[in-house]
C-alpha positions, 0 to 999 in steps of 0.5 A: 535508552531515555527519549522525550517526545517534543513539539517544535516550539519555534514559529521558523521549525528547527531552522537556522537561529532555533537549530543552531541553539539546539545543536550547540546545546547537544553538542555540549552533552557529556553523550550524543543526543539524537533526533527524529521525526515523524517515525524517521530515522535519527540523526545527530543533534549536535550538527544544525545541518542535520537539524536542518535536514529533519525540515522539522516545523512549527508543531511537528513532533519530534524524539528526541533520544541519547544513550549513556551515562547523563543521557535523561539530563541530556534529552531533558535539556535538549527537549527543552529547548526545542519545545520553547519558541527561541525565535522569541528570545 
């Protein structure tokens, strides 16, 4: 199972605007993308409630992980994302 781990990249953490973005990009992959943090259990990137609940902040790191067929290109995307600041877009 591929897996990245990221920095929070966003000054807010993965908290409304950031989370919303990451979600909606997870939610478009052709698999289920995951994330934790801290060694905590995984949850469902592709609902910002669940991204929410991570109170994954500025500087923390995070695994992000997916199974499947286009699994490396989902947890690229979705890493990319969370390590870039979208709080200054």
């Amino acid at each position: 199972m591929p897996e990245k781990r990221v920095t929070v990249a966003s000054k807010v953490g993965l908290h409304a605007r950031p989370a919303a973005l990451v979600a909606k990009a997870a939610a478009a992959q052709p698999v289920a993308v995951r994330i934790a943090k801290d060694g905590g259990d995984p949850v469902a990137a592709g609902s910002v409630l669940n991204l929410m609940t991570l109170a994954a902040a500025y500087g923390d790191e995070v695994v992000i992980s997916a199974e499947g067929d286009g699994a490396e290109a989902a947890v690229e995307a979705v890493a990319e994302l969370v390590a870039t600041d979208l709080d200054a877009q």
